[in-house]
C-alpha angles and dihedrals in degrees: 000000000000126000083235105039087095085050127111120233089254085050098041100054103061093041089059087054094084102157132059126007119325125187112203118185109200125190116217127293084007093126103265089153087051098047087052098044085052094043093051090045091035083061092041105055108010096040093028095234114165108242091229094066098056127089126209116176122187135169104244132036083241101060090048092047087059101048093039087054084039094052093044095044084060100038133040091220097035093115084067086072121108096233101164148144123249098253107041084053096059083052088056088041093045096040086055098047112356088116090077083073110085118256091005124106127186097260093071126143124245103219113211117213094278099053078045090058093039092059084039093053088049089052089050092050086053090045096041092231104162096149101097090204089059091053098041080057094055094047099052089051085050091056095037093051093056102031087054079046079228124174107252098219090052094041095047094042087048092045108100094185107135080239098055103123089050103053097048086050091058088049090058089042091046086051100043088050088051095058093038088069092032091242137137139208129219096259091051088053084072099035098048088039077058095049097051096055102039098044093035109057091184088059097039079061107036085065091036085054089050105052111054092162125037129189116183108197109202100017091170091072100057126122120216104265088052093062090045088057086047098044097052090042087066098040086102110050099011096214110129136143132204140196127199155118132229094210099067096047099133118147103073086132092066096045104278110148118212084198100072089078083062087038092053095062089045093054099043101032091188101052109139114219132214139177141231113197115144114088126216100186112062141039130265095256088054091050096054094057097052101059085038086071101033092046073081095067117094087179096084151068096262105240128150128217119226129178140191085211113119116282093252135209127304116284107254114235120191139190122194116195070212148026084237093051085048099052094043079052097058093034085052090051102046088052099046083054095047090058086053097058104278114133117221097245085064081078137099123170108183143177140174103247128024091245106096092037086097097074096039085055096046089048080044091060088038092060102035097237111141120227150160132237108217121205084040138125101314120218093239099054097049110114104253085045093047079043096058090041098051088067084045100051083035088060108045084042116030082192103069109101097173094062084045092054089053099050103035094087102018113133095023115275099162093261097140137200081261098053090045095053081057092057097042090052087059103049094044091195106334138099114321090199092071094057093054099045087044104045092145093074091056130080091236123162111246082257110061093043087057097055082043091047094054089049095041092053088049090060110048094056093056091053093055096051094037082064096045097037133078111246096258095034087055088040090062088047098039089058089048098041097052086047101235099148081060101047091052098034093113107113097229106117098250093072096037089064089044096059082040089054097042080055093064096044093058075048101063091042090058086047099047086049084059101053097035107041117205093008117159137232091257098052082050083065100044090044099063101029089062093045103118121201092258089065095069103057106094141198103244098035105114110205135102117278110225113188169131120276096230084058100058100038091137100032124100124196133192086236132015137184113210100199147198094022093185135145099251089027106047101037096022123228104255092176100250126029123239119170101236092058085051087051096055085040090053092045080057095067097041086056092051093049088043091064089065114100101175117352123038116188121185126185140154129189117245082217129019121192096239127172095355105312136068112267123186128227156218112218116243123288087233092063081063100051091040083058108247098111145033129246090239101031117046096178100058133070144233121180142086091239092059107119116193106252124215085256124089101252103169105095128090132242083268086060086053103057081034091061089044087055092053103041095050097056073059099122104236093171094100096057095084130160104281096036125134109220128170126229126207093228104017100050117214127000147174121224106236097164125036091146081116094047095092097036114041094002085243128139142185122231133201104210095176107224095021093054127227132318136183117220150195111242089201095066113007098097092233118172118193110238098179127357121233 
């Protein structure tokens, strides 16, 4: 039996192309994944192609974990194949040549947005920067120089912001700082991957040489540096292949180009393109109102999904007279399906921005659902654990200050701010660490040697057993040695859940050494700083997903809320409208509609309780084009998948204004700090905190066993049992 025979005719074709660039454009949920996992296996056993020599790039660790399973469940050979991220393929690119680059070695330190801030709050506090806007300013310039892969001299002389000089001197200082302490940031994976194989022709080949076959999965995502490493890859042999689809291209804030999918047929003039239309993943109904949004959009190759799926429920359309009202609705309706059979994990609840996350989380808890907030604190950047990994990154890189800086007084040895400006004045620049392991050619105070001597021995004690240690024997040692049981043996619960947490960490590392044996100190860390939201969440973990969209692009789920759907909100308000920003926004809801398999549920809030005061809202333009509402009448609506919520939807926006003026000649006075009042849902409570009664007509509530809440008194139905 043939690789292709289970094909379809979309998927066969551009397996069977084997040679040469080809250009597939795949709908959601039309087996892109599938159509790459046969076309690797397809050149392996049927062409004879050898698996090292093929390349395939994606954009999470996930998604190359299942390709990688898929490809070896179908050939003997398929683990020799390069499946990789971007960005873990420039590490394998740069640890192997990196040193060609002046003042970098091989053992550098990959710095995740929080070591990044860290060094750029340091740069702020030199430059005297406090205005946030100003630094926000300076940020953004520092992404948008790396991710357009721009010549600095060119960019900066070209930039007309009133800040301009500034914030090209924070770039230099923000590089310099960066090869001080021989670290790179994300962007400069990319950029210095770049470097090497434009300005070294024996590693541009070598690598050329290497990949005689390339796939790209989700080309439409990426940025324009990543097209430049892909393009010059297959410079050679020519024979590349990408995925992807216009219409989920929805990171342009963070450098995709849409572009790239224009610049790809330049650049290869005989591409051949196919199509993937047809979706295995949703119902029809979903599907209808997918490519009813995104049939807006002028940025895209016009294609349709179609389905023979079932035809599938209506879609669910609901309307809150309040984001609280919203959230208890969604919270009710996962509970009802879960007593008819559905598990937890068959649940997204998304939204476009983290904001009204709060309240789903809080109706979560009421109804005892668990759940997981993805996009939230990960393990592995909370402080202790920061804490644990900076001996580790100071270890494998002596360089890295900033990893020095983290770990001289943590825990708390009695190293100061004072002693640590000392230090800093000696190394001018340099590497922190010297000065530390040679304090005799310093003209230190007795004191301060003493507090370095202490940390210096400590070192270098870890240094030698982490040589002569396996990874999950020196990461025992390394917890007990620095001393951090005793630190945060205190018994109050926040050190109890950070030696829980440090437990876990020493966990991760023994399961990272079995199931990479031999690995080494400096793959752990690489292991666990290129680890991306999406690659938590796991199979047979059984909780409500709550989300953004961005987070779960990827993902697909038996029933999912799309939520909020509000104008400001989604789409966000980015003060001022251009339409391609509308046009990414709108790509944003057909993804989110796109995850559902079998149940879509859309709602908005007609208020929604923002920046300390009750604001009322229009539902989203997209609700109109999907069909649920009218131009001129955003409360009523007009399509055959409309399905009658629970709410009362049948006023118009006057009802509206007419429902703010009455509720607010409601008297309030009488709900004052100390009141018993009495909630329909959430039984007796006490006022503890009426400081917003005057202001925004707004109280907090103590209802015992179901926590507190703060409500609106214009719309929560209180009665006053007993006044303070």
């Amino acid at each position: 039996m043939s690789i292709v025979d289970n094909l379809n005719e979309e998927q066969r074709l551009p397996v069977l192309q084997s040679e040469g660039a080809v250009l597939v454009t795949a709908g959601a949920g039309s087996g892109k994944t599938r159509l790459l996992t046969h076309r690797i296996a397809y050149l392996i056993k049927e062409k004879g192609v050898p698996p090292y020599n093929i390349l395939a790039i994606t954009f999470t660790n996930k998604a190359a974990n299942e390709m990688k399973e898929r490809i070896s469940r179908m050939v003997d050979c398929g683990d020799q194949v390069w499946v990789s991220t971007f960005h873990r393929l420039c590490v394998l690119i740069l640890r192997r040549f990196i040193d060609r680059l002046e003042g970098f070695t091989t053992n550098f330190t990959i710095y995740s947005d929080i070591e990044r801030n860290r060094v750029l709050k340091e740069i702020y506090r030199e430059l005297e920067v406090e205005d946030d806007d100003v630094r926000k300013s300076i940020d953004y310039h520092i992404g948008n120089l790396k991710n357009t892969n721009a010549d600095p001299d060119e960019y900066f002389s070209a930039l007309t912001n009133y800040n301009s000089e500034l914030i090209e001197k924070a770039y230099y200082m923000y590089q310099d700082a960066l090869k001080n302490s021989n670290a790179l940031d994300f962007d400069d994976l990319l950029i210095f991957t770049y470097k090497l194989l434009t300005q070294n022709p024996d590693v541009r080949e070598y690598y050329q040489d290497k990949f005689h076959y390339i796939h790209v999965d989700e080309f439409q995502d990426t940025n324009t540096i990543q097209y430049e490493i892909v393009r010059i890859l297959a410079g050679k042999w020519g024979n590349i292949l990408v995925v992807g689809d216009e219409d989920q291209c929805i990171y342009g804030w963070r450098g995709a180009n849409i572009g790239n999918i224009i610049n790809f047929k330049k650049d290869f003039k005989d591409a051949k393109i196919f199509k993937l239309e047809q979706n295995y993943r949703s119902t029809k109904n979903i599907l209808a109102v997918a490519n009813r949004v995104i049939d807006n959009n002028t940025q895209r190759l016009k294609k349709t999904l179609w389905t023979e799926n079932e035809q599938g429920g209506n879609v669910s359309f609901f309307v809150g007279n309040n984001d609280r009202e919203e959230a208890d609705h969604v919270a009710r309706t996962i509970r009802d399906l879960v007593t008819k059979g559905y598990k937890y994990s068959d649940f997204a609840i998304l939204m476009r921005l983290t904001a009204p996350s709060r309240l789903f989380e809080e109706y979560m808890l009421n109804y005892n659902l668990p759940y997981k907030m993805l996009g939230g604190f990960r393990f592995f950047e909370r402080a202790e654990i920061k804490g644990v990994t900076g001996y580790l990154r100071a270890l494998v890189n002596p360089r890295d200050n900033d990893s020095v800086l983290r770990i001289l007084n943590y825990p708390k040895r009695g190293i100061g701010d004072g002693t640590v400006e000392v230090i800093k004045q000696y190394a001018t620049g340099g590497s922190l660490l010297n000065i530390i392991l040679h304090l005799e050619n310093y003209p230190l105070t007795p004191a301060v040697v003493k507090k370095l001597s202490a940390f210096r021995d400590l070192y270098l004690d870890l240094k030698t057993k982490s040589e002569q240690m396996g990874l999950s024997e020196f990461a025992d040692y390394l917890v007990d040695a620095v001393g951090f049981k005793t630190a945060f043996n205190t018994g109050n619960d926040e050190d109890i859940n950070k030696l829980q947490n440090i437990a876990e960490f020493v966990s991760s590392v023994k399961d990272f050494e079995e199931n990479n044996p031999g690995s080494t100190l400096k793959e752990y860390l690489e292991s666990i700083t290129l680890v991306s939201d999406i690659d938590s969440v796991g199979e047979d973990d059984d909780y409500v997903l709550i989300s953004t969209v961005h987070a779960v692009k990827g993902l697909e789920f038996r029933v999912v809320f799309v939520t909020a759907m509000e104008e400001g909100l989604f789409p966000i308000n980015r003060g001022g409208e251009r339409p391609s920003d509308i046009e990414e926004e709108r790509r944003l809801a057909y993804v989110a509609v796109t995850r559902a398999k079998e149940s879509l549920f859309l709602s908005y809030s007609r208020s929604r309780f923002m920046y300390n005061e009750v604001k009322y809202q229009e539902p989203s333009r997209f609700l109109r084009e999907m069909g649920f509402i009218e131009k001129q009448d955003y409360l009523r609506p007009n399509s055959a998948f409309y399905q009658k919520p629970k709410a009362d939807t049948s006023s118009s926006i006057q009802n509206i204004l007419n429902r703010k003026i009455d509720a607010q000649k409601k008297d309030v006075s009488a709900f004052t700090k100390g009141t018993q009042v009495l909630h329909p849902k959430f039984g007796a409570g006490v006022i503890t905190d009426d400081s917003s009664l005057n202001k925004n007509r707004m109280v907090t509530i103590d209802f015992g066993n179901m926590g507190s809440k703060t409500l609106s008194l214009d719309y929560a139905p209180l009665q006053i049992l007993k006044r303070k």
